[in-house]
N, C-alpha and C positions, 0 to 999 in steps of 0.2 A: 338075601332073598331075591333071587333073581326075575320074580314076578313085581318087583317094589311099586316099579313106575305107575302098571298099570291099576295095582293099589292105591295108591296114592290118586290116583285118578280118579277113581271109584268112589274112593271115601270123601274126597274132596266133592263130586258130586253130587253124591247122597245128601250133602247138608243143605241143598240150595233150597229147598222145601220146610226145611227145620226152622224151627223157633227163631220168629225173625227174619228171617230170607237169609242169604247170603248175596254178596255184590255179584251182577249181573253176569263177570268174568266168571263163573265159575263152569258157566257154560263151552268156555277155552279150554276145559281141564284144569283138573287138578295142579302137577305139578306148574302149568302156567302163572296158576294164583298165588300159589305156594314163591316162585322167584319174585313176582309181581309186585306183592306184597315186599317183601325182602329189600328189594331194589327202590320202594317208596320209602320202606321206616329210614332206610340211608342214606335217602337222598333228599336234604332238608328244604331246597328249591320244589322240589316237584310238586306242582298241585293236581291234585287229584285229575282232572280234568288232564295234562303235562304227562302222567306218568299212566298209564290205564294199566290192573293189575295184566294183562295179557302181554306185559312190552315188557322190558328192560332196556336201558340206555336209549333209551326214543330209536327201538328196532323193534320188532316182533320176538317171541321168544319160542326156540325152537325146541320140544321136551328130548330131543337129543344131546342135549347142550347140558345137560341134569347127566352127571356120572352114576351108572346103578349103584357104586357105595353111598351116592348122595341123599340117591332116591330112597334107600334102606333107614338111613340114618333119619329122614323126615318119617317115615314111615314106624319105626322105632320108638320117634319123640309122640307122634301121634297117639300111639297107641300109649304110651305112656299118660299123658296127657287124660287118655278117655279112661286109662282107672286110677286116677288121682282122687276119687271119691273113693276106691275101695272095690269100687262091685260098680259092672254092667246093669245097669237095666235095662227093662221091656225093651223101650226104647231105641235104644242104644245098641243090644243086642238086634234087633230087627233093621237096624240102616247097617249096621256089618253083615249080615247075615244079604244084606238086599248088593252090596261093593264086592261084597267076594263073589257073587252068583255075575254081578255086571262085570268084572275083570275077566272072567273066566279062567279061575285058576284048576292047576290040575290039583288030583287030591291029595298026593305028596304037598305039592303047597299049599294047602287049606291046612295039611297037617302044622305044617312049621307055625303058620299065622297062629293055630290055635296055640302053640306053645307059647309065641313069644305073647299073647293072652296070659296064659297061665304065670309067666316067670317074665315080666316087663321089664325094660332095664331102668335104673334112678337116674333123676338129674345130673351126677356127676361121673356115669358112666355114657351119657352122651353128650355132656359137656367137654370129655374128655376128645372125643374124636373130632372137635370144632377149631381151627387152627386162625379163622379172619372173620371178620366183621362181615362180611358178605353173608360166611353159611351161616353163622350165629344170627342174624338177621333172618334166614331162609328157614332155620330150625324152630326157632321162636314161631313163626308165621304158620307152618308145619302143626306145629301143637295146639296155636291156638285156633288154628283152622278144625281141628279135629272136635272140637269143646263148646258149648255153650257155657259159659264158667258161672253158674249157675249155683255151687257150693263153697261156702268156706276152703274144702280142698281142692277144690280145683283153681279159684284164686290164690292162694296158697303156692300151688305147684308152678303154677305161671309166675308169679312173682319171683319165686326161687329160681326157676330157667333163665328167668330174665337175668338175674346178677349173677347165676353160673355163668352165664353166655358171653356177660358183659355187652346186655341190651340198655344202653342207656333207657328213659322214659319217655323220651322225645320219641324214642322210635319205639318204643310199644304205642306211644299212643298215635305212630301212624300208622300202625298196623290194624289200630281198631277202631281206624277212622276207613281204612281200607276194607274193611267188614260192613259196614253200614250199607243196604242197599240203594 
């Protein structure tokens, strides 16, 4: 999907109001959070304060440095992620509905988003396109960026990502230390 990035951007946005806040990075962008993240669960030195989600390797993070397969594949786990309960809500459906209007995608790509909606991929078909720790790190962060895990399944789903991914626990739980405002 060749609009991913700015998807991802969008959706990573829209959550900064939702239940809880999101950490102040999300103001960077999406995919910024999204490596941010990634780059902190891996890096067992870095404290929070060392590693700010908007950086990677104490640089800035540049969202061209994100390959559009990269960007698809978070975007994929995302969306994944947000029907691991089954069904969109009110909710839910209204911060997508609000990401797709702030991307400004054209209607061919509203089409595709709404399919991959309809037909989401599982855990082990985006498991399958994750080859290092890095993006499995960036994928994980990716999903659980997209989630308030707020249901049996959506913990559930996370949990499974996590050892499809081979996320150790260390590093989910810097990722959801990395979420705290």
């Amino acid at each position: 999907m060749a609009d991913a990035r700015s998807l991802v951007d969008a959706l990573v946005r829209s959550r900064r109001g939702g239940p809880g806040g999101l950490v102040a990075g999300a103001a960077l962008g999406g995919l910024a959070l999204v490596v941010g993240l990634g780059y902190r669960a891996l890096n067992r030195q870095a404290a929070p304060e060392q590693a700010a989600p908007g950086e990677a390797a104490g640089r800035p993070f540049a969202a061209g440095e994100v390959s559009d397969d990269d960007a698809t594949l978070f975007l994929r786990a995302m969306v994944a992620a947000t029907l691991a309960d089954g069904m969109i809500d009110a909710q839910e459906r209204s911060r997508l509905d609000a990401a797709l209007a702030e991307a400004g995608l054209d209607e061919a790509s509203r089409r595709r988003f709404e399919d991959l909606l309809r037909d989401p991929p599982d855990i082990d078909e985006i498991a399958d396109r994750v080859s290092d720790p890095e993006k499995a790190a960036r994928v994980y962060a990716a999903a659980r960026l997209a989630i308030d895990p707020d249901t049996v399944q959506e913990r559930t789903f996370l949990a499974r990502l996590a050892e499809a991914l081979d996320v150790d626990a260390d590093a989910v739980a810097r990722v959801e230390a990395g979420m705290r405002p």
